[in-house]
C-alpha positions as CSV (number, residue, x, y, z in Angstrom):
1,X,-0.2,-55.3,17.9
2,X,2.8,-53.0,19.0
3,X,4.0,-53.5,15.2
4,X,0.9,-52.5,13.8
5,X,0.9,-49.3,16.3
6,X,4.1,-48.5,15.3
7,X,3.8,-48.5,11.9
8,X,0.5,-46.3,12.5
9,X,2.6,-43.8,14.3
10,X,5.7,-43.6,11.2
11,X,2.5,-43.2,8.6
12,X,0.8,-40.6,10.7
13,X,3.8,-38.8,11.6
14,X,5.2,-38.8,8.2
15,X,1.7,-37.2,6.7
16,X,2.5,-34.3,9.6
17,X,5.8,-33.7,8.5
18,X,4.2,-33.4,4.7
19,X,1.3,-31.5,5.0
20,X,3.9,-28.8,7.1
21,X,6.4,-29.0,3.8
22,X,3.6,-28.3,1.5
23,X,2.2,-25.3,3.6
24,X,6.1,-24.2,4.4
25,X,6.3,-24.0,0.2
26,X,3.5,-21.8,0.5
27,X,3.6,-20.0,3.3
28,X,0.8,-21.7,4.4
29,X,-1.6,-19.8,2.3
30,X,-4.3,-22.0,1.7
31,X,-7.4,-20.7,-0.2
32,X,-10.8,-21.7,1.7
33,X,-12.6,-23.9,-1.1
34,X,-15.6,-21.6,-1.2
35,X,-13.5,-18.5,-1.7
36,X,-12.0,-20.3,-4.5
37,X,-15.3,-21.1,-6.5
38,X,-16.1,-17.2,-6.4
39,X,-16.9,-16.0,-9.4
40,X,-15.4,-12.2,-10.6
41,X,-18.9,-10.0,-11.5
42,X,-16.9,-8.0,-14.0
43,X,-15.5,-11.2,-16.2
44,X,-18.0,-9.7,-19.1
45,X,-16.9,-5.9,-18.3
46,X,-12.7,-6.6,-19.9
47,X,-13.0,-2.5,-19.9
48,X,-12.8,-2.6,-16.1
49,X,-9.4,-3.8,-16.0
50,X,-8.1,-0.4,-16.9
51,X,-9.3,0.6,-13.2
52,X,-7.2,-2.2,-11.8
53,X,-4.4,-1.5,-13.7
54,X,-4.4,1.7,-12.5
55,X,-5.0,0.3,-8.9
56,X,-2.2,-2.2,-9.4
57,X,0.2,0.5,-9.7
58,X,-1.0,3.1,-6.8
59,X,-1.2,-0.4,-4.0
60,X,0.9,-3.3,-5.6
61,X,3.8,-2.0,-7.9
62,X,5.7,-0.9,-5.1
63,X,6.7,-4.8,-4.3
64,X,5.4,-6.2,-7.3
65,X,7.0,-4.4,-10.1
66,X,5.3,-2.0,-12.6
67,X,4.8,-5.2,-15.1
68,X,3.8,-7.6,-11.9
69,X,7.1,-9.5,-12.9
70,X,8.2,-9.8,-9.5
71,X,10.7,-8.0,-7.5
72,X,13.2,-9.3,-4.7
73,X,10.1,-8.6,-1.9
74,X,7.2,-9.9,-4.3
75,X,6.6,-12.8,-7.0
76,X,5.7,-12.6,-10.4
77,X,2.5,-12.4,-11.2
78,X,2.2,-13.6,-14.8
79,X,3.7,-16.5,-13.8
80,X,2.1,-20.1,-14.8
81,X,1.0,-20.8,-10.8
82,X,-0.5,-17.5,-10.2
83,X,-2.4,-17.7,-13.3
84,X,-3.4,-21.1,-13.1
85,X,-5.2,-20.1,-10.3
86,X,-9.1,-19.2,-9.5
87,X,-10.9,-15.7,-9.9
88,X,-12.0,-16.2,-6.4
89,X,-8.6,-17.4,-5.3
90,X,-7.1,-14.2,-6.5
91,X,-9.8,-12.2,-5.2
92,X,-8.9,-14.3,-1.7
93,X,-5.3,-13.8,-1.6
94,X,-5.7,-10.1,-2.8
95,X,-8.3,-9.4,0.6
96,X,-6.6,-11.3,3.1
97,X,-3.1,-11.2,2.7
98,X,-0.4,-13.3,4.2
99,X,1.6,-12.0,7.2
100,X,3.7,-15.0,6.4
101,X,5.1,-13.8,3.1
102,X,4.7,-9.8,3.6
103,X,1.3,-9.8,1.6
104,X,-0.3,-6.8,2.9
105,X,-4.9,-7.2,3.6
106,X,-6.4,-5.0,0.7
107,X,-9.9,-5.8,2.0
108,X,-10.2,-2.4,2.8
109,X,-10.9,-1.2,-0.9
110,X,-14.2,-1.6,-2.4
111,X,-15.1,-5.5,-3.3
112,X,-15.4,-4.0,-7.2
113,X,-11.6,-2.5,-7.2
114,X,-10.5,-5.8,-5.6
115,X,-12.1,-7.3,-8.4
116,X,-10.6,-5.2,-11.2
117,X,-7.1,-6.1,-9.3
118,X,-8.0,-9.7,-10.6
119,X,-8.7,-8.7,-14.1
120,X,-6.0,-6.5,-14.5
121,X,-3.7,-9.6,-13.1
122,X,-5.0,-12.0,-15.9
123,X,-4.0,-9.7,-18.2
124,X,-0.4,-10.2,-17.2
């Protein structure tokens, strides 16, 4: 019985020290499965993007670069991960932030801008 608690313990212990790798690789930013399944109400309007463009570089250039390749304080955005990732993700990541990483809240813009932010970025 004590084996068979023992091992339990290695195994659970060993999932803890996993699950805190995985969310030290990402700074723990983990996007809530229902924000992820959003969908962006201006997919249909690609015109729009020009507004997040122009939002991109007034808000995000700054740590992002001008062409959202990245800068010593900020990741590349056109990379394969950050593309590969939801609408709603985005749109998550974009409103909340991450005090972790030095991703400043932008839930303070309108829903729409924060929107056009996510088309602008798949345009990347």
């Amino acid at each position: 019985m004590r084996a068979i608690l023992a091992a339990v313990i290695v195994v659970y212990a060993s999932l803890v020290v996993a699950t805190a790798q995985v969310r030290e690789r990402d700074n723990g930013w983990m996007v809530p499965p229902n924000a992820s399944a959003k969908q962006n109400p201006l997919a249909n309007r690609p015109d729009a993007a020009a507004g997040g463009a122009k939002l991109f570089q007034e808000r995000c250039a700054t740590c992002h670069g001008a062409d959202a390749r990245g800068t010593e304080d900020a990741p590349d955005l056109s990379q394969a991960d950050v593309q590969a990732q939801t609408d709603g993700a985005l749109f998550w990541k974009i409103s909340t932030g991450n005090s972790r990483s030095g991703m400043p809240a932008f839930s303070f813009l309108p829903e729409l801008q924060r929107w056009q932010l996510v088309l602008h970025l798949r345009q990347r």
